[in-house]
N, C-alpha and C positions, 0 to 999 in steps of 0.2 A: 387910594391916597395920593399916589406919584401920578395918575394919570392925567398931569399939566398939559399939553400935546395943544397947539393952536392948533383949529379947522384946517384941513389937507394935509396938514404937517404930521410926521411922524416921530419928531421928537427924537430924542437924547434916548440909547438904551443905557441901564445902569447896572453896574452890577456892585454888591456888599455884600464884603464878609464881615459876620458879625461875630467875631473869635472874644473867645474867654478871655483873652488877655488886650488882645488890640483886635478894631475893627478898621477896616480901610473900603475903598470904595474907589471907580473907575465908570468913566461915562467915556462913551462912544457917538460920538453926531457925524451922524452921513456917511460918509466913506473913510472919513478920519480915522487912523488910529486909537483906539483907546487909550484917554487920558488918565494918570492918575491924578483926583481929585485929592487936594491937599485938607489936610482940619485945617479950625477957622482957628487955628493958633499958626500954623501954619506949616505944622509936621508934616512926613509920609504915614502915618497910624494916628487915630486916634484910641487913645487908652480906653478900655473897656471898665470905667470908676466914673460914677457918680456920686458925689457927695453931699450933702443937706448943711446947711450953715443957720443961723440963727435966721439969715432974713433972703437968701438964695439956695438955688439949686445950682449945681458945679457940676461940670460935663469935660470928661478927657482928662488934658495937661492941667487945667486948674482945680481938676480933682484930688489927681496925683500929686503936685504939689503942695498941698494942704494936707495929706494924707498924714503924715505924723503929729500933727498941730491935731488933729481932729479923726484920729481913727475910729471912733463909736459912730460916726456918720458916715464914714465912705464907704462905699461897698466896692469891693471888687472882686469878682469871679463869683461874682450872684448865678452869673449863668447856669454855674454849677447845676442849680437849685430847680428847673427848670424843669416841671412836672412830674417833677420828685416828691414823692408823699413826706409829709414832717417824721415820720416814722421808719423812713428808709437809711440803711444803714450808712449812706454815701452823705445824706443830711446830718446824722449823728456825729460822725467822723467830721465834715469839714465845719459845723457850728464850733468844734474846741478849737479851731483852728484860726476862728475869726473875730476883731474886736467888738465889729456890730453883732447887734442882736439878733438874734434867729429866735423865732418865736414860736410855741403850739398854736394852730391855729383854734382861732373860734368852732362853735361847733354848726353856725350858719355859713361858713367862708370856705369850705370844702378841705381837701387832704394834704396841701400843700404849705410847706411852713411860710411864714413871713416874717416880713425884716421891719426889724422895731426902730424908728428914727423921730426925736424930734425936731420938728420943725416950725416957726412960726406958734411955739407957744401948744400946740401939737405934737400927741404922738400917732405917727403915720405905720400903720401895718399895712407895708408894702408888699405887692409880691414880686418874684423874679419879674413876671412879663412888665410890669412898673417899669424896674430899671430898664427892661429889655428897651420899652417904649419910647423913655429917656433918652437912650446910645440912639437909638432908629433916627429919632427927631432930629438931635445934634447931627448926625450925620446928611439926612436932609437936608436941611441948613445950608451945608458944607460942600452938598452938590449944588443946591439952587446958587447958591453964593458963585461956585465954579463953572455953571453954564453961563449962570447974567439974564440979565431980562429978556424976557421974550419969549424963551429958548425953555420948550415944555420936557417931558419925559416922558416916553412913549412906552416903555417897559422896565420892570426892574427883575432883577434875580437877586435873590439873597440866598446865602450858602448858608443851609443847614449841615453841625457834624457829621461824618459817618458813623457813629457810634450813637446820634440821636435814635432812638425808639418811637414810634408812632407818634406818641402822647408830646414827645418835646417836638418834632415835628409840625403836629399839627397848631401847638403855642407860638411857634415862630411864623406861622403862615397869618 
């Protein structure tokens, strides 16, 4: 997905941490120091909330601040969720904990719950890697924004937990 990289050119290396609560990111070109890359709000973090509104999607700071106006659609700390069966006790626990909805899954959608949201008239059964995909993109964005035209991506690293297990591992790859 990141590999933008002009012919001969080696590009921008990047690295994101995609953290439960905020994600941030840093791009490296040539011999440069690593920069940190600002959100396109124009923080040092962007918040780890996605929100659903009747006619957008809301990523970050404009997540977070809507966040009490509209708690049934924002999600934050989905990550939690992240290849965790709907039946696992860490799912159980943090569903009482959350406005949005956490959902059984169908019986064709495999073992992991999903997040009930309408949107556009729609109800969307999201799952964690949804949002995950969501923060990813924004943050994307938020690099190409920060190199500027031209100027491709030669490699990325993204920081998976220590406490991730194979399974959420292998969903963040």
């Amino acid at each position: 997905v990141f590999r933008e990289s002009m012919a001969g050119e080696p590009g921008a290396v990047v690295g994101i941490d995609m953290g439960t609560n905020n994600c941030c990111g840093y791009a490296r070109l040539g011999d440069r120091p690593p920069e940190l890359v600002l959100s396109l709000c124009g923080g040092r973090l962007t918040p780890s909330a996605v929100a659903y509104t009747d006619t957008k999607v809301l990523v970050g700071e404009p997540a977070v601040q809507q966040q009490q106006s509209n708690p049934c659609r924002t999600f934050v700390e989905a990550k939690r969720l992240l290849g965790v069966p709907y039946s696992d006790q860490l799912a159980k626990t943090s569903r009482k904990h959350w406005a949005f909805g956490v959902l059984r899954p169908e019986p064709d959608e495999g073992p992991g719950p999903r997040l009930g949201v309408f949107h556009r008239g729609d109800l969307l059964r999201l799952t964690p890697q949804d949002l995950y995909t969501v923060l990813l993109a924004e943050m994307r964005r938020a690099i190409r924004e920060h190199l500027g035209p031209g100027v491709g991506v030669g490699a990325v690293v993204v920081t998976v937990p220590a406490h991730f297990g194979h399974p959420q591992r292998k969903l963040t790859i």
